[in-house]
MINUMI-241811 format. One record per atom (N, C-alpha, C): x, y, z; residue number from 1. Coordinates in steps of 0.2 Angstrom, whole numbers. Atoms other than C-alpha are relative to their C-alpha. Layout:
[site [X, Y, Z], NUM]
...
//
This chain:
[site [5, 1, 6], 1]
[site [542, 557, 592], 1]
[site [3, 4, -5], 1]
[site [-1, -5, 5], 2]
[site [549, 562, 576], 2]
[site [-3, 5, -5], 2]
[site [4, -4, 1], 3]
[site [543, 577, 568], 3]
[site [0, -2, -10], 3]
[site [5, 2, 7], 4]
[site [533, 574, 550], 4]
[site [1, 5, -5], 4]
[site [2, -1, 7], 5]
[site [533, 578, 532], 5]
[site [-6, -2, -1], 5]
[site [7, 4, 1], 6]
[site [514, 578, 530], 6]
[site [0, -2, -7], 6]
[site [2, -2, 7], 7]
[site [514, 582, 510], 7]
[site [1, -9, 1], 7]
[site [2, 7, 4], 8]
[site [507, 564, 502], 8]
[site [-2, -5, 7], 8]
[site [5, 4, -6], 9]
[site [501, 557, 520], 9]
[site [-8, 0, -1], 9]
[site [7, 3, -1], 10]
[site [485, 547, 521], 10]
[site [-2, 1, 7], 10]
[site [4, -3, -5], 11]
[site [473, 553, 534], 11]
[site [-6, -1, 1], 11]
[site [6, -1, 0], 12]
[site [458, 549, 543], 12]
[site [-3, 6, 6], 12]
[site [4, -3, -6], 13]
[site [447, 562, 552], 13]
[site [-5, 1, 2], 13]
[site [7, 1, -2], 14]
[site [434, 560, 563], 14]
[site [-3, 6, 4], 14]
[site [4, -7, -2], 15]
[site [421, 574, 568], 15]
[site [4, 5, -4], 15]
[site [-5, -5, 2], 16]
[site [429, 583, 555], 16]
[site [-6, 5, -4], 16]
[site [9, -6, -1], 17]
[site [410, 596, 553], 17]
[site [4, 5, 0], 17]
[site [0, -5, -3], 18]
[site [416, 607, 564], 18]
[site [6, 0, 5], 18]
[site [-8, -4, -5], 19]
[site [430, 615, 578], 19]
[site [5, -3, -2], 19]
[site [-7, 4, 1], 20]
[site [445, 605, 579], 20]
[site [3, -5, -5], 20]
[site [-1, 6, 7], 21]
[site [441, 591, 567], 21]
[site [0, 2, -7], 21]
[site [-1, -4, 7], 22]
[site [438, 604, 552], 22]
[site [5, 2, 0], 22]
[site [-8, -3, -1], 23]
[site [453, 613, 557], 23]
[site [8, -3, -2], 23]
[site [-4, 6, 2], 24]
[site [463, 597, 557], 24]
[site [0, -1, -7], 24]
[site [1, 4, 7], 25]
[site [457, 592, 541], 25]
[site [2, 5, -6], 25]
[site [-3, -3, 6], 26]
[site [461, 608, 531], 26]
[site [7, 2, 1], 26]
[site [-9, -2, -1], 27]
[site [479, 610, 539], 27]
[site [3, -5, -2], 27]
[site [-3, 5, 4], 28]
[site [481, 593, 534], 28]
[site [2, 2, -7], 28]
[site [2, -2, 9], 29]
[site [475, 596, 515], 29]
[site [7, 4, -1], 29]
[site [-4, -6, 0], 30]
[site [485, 614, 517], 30]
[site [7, -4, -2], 30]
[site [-8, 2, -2], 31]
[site [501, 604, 521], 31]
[site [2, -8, -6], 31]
[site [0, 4, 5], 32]
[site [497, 591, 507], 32]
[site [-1, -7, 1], 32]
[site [1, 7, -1], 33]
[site [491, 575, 515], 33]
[site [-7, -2, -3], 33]
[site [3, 2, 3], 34]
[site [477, 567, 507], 34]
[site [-6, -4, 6], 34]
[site [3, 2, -8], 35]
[site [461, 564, 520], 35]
[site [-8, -3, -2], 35]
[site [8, 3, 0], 36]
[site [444, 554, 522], 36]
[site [0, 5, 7], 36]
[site [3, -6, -6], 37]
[site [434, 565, 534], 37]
[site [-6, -2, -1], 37]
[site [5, 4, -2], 38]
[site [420, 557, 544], 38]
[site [-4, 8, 3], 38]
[site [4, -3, -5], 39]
[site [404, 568, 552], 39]
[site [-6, -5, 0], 39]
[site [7, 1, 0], 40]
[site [389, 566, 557], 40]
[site [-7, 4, -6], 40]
[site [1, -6, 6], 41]
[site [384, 582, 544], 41]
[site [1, -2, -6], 41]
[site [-4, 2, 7], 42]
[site [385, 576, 528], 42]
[site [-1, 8, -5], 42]
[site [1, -9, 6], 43]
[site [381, 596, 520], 43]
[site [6, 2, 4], 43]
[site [-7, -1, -3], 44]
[site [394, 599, 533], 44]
[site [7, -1, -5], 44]
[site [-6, 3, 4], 45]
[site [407, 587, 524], 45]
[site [0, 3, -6], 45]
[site [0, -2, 8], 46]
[site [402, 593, 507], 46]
[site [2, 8, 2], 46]
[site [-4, -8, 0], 47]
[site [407, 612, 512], 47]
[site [6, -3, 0], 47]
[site [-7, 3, -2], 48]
[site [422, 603, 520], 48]
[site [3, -3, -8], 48]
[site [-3, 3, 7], 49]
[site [427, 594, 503], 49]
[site [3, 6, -4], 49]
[site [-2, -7, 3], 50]
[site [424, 610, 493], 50]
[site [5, 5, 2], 50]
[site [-4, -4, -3], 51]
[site [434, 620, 504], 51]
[site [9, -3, 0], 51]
[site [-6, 3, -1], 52]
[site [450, 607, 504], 52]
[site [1, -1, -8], 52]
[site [-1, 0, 9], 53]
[site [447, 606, 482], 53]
[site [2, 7, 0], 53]
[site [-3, -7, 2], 54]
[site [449, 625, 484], 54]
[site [5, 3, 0], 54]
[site [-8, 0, -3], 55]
[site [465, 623, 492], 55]
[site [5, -5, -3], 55]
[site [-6, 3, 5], 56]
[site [472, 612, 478], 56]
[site [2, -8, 4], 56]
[site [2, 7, -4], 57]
[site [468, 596, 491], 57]
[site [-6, -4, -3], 57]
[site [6, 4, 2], 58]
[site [460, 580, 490], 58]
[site [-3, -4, 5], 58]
[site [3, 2, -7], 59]
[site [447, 574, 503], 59]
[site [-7, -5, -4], 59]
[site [3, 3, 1], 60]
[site [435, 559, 501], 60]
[site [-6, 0, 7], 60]
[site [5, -3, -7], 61]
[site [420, 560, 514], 61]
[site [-5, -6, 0], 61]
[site [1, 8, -3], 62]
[site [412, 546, 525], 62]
[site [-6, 3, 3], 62]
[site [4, -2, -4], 63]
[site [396, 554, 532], 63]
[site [-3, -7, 4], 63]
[site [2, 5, -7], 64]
[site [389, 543, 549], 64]
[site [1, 3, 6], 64]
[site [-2, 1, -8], 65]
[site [392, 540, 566], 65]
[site [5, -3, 5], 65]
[site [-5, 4, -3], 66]
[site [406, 535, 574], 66]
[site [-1, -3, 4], 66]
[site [1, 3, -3], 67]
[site [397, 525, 585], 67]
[site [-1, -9, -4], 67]
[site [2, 2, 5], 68]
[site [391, 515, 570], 68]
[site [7, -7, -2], 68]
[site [-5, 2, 6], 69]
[site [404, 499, 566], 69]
[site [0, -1, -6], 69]
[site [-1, 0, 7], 70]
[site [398, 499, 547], 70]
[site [4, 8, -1], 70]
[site [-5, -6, 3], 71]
[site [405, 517, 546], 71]
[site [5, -2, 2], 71]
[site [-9, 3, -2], 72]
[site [422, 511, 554], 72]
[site [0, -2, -6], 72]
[site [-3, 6, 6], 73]
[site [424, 497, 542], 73]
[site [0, 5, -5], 73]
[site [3, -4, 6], 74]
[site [417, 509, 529], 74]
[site [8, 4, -1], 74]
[site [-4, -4, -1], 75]
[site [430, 523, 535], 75]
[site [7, -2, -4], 75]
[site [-5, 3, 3], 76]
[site [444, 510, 532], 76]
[site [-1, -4, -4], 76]
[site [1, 1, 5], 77]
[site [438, 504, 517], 77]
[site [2, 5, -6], 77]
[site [-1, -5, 6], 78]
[site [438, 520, 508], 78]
[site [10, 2, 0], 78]
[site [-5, -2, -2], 79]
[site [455, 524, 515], 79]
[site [5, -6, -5], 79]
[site [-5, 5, 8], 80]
[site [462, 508, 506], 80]
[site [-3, 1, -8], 80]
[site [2, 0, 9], 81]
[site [451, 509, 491], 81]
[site [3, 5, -3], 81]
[site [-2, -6, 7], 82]
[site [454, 527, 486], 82]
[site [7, 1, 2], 82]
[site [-7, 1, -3], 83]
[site [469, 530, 497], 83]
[site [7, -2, 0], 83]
[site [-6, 3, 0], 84]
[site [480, 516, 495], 84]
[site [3, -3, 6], 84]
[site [-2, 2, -9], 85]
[site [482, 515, 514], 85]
[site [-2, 7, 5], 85]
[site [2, -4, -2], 86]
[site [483, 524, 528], 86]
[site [6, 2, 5], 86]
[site [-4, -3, -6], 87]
[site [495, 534, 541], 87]
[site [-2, 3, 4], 87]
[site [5, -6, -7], 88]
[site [485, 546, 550], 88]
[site [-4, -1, 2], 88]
[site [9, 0, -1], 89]
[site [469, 542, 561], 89]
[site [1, 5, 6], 89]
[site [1, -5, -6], 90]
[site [466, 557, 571], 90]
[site [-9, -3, 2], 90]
[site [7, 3, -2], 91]
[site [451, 550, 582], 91]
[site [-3, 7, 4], 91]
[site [4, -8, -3], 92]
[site [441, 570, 587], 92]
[site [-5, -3, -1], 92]
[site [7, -1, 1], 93]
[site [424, 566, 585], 93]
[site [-1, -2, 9], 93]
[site [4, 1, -6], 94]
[site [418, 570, 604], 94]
[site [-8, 3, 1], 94]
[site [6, -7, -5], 95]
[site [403, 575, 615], 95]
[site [1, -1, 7], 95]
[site [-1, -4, -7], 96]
[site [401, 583, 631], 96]
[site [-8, -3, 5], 96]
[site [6, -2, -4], 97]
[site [387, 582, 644], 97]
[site [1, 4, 6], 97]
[site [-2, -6, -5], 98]
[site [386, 595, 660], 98]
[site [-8, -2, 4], 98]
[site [7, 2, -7], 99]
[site [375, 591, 677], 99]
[site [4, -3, 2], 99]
[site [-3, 3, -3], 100]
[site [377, 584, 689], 100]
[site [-2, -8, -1], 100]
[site [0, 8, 3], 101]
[site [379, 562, 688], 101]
[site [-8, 1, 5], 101]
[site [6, 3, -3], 102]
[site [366, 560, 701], 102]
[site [-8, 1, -2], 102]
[site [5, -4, 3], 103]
[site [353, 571, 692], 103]
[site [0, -2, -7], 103]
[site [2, 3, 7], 104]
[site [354, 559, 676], 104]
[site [1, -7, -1], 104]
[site [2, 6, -1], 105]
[site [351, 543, 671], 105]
[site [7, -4, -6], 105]
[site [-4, 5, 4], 106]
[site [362, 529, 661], 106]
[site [2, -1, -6], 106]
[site [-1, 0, 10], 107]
[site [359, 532, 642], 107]
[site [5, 6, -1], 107]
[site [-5, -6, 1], 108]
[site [369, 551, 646], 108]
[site [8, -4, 0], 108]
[site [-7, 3, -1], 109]
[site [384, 540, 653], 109]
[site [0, -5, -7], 109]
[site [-1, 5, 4], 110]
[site [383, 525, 640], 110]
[site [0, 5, -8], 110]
[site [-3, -3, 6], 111]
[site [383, 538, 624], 111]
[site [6, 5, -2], 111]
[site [-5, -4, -2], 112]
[site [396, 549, 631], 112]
[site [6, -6, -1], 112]
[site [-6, 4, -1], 113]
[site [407, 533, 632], 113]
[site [0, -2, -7], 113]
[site [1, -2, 7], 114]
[site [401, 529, 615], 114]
[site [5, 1, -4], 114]
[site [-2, -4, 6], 115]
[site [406, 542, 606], 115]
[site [6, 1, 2], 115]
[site [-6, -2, -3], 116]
[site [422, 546, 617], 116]
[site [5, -4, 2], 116]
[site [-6, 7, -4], 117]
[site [430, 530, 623], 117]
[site [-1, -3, -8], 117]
[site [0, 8, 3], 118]
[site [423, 515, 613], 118]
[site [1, 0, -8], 118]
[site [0, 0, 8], 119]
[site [421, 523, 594], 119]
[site [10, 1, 1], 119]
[site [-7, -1, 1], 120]
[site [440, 527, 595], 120]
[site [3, -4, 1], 120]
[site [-5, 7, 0], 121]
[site [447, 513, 601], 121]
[site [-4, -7, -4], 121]
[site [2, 2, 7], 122]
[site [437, 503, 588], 122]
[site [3, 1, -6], 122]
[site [-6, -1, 6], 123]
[site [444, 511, 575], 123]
[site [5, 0, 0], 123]
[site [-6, -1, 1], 124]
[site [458, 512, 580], 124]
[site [1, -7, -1], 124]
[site [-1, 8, 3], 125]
[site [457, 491, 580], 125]
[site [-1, 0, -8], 125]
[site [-1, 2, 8], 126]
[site [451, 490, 562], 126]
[site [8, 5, -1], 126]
[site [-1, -4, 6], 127]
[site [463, 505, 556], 127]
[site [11, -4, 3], 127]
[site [-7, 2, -1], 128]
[site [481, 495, 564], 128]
[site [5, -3, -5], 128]
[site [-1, 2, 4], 129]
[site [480, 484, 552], 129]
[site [8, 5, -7], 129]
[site [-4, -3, 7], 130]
[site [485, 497, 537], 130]
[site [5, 5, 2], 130]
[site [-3, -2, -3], 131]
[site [493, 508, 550], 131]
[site [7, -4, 0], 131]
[site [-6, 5, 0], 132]
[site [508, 495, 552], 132]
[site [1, 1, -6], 132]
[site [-3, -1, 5], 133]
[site [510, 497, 533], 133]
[site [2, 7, -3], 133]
[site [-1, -6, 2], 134]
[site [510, 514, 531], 134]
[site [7, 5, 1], 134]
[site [-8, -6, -1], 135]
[site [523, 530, 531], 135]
[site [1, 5, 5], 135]
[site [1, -5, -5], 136]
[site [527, 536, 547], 136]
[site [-5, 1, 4], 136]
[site [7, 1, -4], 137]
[site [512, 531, 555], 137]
[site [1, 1, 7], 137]
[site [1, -5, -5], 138]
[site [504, 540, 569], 138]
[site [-7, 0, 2], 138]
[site [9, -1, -1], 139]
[site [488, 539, 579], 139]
[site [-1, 6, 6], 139]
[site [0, -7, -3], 140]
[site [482, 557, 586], 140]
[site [-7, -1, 4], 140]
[site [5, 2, 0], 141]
[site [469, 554, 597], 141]
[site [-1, 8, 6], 141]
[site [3, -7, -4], 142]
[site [459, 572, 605], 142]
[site [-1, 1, 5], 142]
[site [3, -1, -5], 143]
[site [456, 571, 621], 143]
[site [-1, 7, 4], 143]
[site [3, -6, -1], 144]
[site [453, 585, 633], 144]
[site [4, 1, 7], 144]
[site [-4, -1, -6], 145]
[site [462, 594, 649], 145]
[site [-5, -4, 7], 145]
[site [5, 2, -8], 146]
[site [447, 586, 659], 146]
[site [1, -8, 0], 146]
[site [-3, 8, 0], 147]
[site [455, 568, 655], 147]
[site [6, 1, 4], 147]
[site [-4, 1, -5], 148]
[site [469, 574, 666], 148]
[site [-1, 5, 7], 148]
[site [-1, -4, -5], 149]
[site [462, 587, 679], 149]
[site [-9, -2, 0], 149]
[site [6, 3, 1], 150]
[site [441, 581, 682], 150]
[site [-1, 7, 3], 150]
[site [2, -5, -4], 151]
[site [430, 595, 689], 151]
[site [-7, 0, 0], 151]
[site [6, 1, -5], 152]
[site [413, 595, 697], 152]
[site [-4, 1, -10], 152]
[site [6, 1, 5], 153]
[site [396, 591, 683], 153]
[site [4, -1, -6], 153]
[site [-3, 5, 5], 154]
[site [408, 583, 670], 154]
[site [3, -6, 2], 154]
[site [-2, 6, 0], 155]
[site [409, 568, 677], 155]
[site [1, -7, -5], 155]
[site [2, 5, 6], 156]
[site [403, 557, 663], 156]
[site [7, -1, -6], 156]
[site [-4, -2, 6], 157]
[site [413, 567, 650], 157]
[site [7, -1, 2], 157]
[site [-9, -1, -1], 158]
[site [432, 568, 660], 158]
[site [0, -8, 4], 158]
[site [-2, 4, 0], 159]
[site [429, 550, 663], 159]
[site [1, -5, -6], 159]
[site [-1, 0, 9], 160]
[site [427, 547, 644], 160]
[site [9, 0, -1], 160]
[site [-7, -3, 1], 161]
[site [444, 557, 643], 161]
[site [6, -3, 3], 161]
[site [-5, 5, -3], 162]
[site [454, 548, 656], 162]
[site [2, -7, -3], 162]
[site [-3, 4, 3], 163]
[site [451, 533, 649], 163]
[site [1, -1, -5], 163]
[site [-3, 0, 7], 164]
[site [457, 539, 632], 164]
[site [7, 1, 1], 164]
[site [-7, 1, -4], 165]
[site [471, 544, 642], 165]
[site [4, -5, 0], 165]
[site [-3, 7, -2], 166]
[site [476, 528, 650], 166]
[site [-1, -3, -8], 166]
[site [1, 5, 4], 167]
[site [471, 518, 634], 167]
[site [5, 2, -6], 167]
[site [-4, -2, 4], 168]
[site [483, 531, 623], 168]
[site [6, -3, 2], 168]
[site [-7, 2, -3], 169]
[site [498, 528, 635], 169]
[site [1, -8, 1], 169]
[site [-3, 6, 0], 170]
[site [497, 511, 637], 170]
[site [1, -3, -8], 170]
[site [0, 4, 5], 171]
[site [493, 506, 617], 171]
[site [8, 6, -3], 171]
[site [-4, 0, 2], 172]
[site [509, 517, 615], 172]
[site [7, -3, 0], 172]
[site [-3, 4, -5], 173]
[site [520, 507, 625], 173]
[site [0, -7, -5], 173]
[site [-1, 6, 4], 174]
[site [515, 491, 614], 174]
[site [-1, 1, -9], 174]
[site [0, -1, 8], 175]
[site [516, 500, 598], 175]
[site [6, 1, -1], 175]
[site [-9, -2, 1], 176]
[site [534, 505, 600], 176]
[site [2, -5, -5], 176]
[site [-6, 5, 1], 177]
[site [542, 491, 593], 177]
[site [-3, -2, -9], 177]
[site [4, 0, 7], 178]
[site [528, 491, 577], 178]
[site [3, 7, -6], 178]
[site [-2, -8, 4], 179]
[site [534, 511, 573], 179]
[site [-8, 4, 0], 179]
[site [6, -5, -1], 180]
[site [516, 518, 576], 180]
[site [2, 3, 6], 180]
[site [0, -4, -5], 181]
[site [517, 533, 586], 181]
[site [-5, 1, 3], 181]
[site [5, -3, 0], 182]
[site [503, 537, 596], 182]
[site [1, 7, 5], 182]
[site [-1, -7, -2], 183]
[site [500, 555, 602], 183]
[site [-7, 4, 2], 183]
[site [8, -3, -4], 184]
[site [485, 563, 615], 184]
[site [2, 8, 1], 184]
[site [-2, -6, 2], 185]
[site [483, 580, 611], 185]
[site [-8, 2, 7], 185]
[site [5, -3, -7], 186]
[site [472, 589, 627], 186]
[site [-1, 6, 0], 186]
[site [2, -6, 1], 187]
[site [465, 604, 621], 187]
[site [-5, 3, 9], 187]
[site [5, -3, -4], 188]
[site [457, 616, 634], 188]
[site [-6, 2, -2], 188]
[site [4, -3, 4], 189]
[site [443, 627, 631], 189]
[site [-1, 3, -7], 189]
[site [0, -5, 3], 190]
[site [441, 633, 613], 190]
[site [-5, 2, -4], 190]
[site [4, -4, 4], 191]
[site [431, 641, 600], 191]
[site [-5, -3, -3], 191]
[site [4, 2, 6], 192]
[site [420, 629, 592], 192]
[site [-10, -2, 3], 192]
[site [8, 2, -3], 193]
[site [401, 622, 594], 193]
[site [1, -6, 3], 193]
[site [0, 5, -4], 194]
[site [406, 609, 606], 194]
[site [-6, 1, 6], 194]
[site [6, -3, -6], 195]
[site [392, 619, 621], 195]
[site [-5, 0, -6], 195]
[site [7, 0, 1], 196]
[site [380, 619, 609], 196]
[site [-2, -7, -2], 196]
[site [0, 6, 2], 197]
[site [381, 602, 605], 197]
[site [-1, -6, 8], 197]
[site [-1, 5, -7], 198]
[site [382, 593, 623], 198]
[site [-6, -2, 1], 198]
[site [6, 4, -2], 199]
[site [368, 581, 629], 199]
[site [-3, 4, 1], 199]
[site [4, -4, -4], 200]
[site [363, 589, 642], 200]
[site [3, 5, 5], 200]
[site [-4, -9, -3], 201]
[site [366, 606, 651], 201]
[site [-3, 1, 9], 201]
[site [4, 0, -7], 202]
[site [359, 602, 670], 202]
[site [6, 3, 8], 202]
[site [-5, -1, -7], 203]
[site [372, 614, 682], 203]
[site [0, 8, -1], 203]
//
């Protein structure tokens, strides 16, 4: 995968509130890519904005749910209207839950997959389209060490991950020959509000 000139890349990022998603989004700005950034927080995103104007960046903001397909379509609307296109979709907006499976019922598994599997590979159908057109184009999708190593009362969540895994590796495999790179990035434990945000905390 060849290494990137961000300055004037187009960019979207999702869960970009808080930890990894914020992070992402002012290192883009910092580096001069130009970014729509989705949350859930919409006071959230507006610090986020101000804070990527402060840095002499420009960020346009999609507040929703990435569960939601009017925010998708929305996402890749703004990306062509204000943007002009798009290169970058970093797909990070996750949640977690923690218990054990047999100690919880079906609505924890079905918005875990949700928010984890299904919004990301959604957008990444709408976002192909303009993807193929773009400069360098590149899909970064976040998943977690527990999509490749599971461990006891995250079953729900490193099954989410796994199959970001597999679904990264195979849609690389049929992007080749387009120029879309895709790229899973498997962060460990780190710094942010992800524990405080998790369904449910049963272990």
């Amino acid at each position: 995968m060849a290494k990137r000139d961000i300055a004037g890349l187009r960019a979207i990022v999702t869960g970009a509130s808080s930890g990894i998603g914020h992070a992402l989004a002012i290192e883009l700005a910092r580096q001069g890519a130009r970014i729509v950034a989705t949350a859930r927080r919409a006071d959230r995103l507006d610090e986020l904005s101000k804070s990527i104007r402060a840095i002499g960046g420009e960020a346009a903001t999609v507040p929703g749910d990435v569960t939601d397909p009017d925010l998708r379509r929305r996402l890749i609307d703004t990306a062509r209207e204000q943007l002009g296109g798009l290169d970058v979709l970093v797909n990070n907006a996750g949640v977690g839950a923690m218990g054990r499976f047999d100690q919880a019922d079906s609505d924890r598994l079905r918005r875990v997959m949700e928010v984890n599997f299904f919004a990301p590979v959604e957008l990444t159908r709408l976002a192909l389209p303009l993807l193929a057109e773009g400069v360098s184009p590149i899909i970064v999708n976040i998943s977690s060490v527990l999509g490749l190593r599971a461990t006891p009362y995250s079953s729900e969540y490193s099954a989410s991950k796994f199959a970001l895994q597999g679904f990264s590796e195979a849609l690389r495999t049929e992007l080749i020959g387009r120029g879309i790179d895709v790229l899973v990035v498997s962060p460990g434990t780190t710094q942010t509000e992800f524990f405080d945000a998790v369904l449910e905390k049963k272990c």
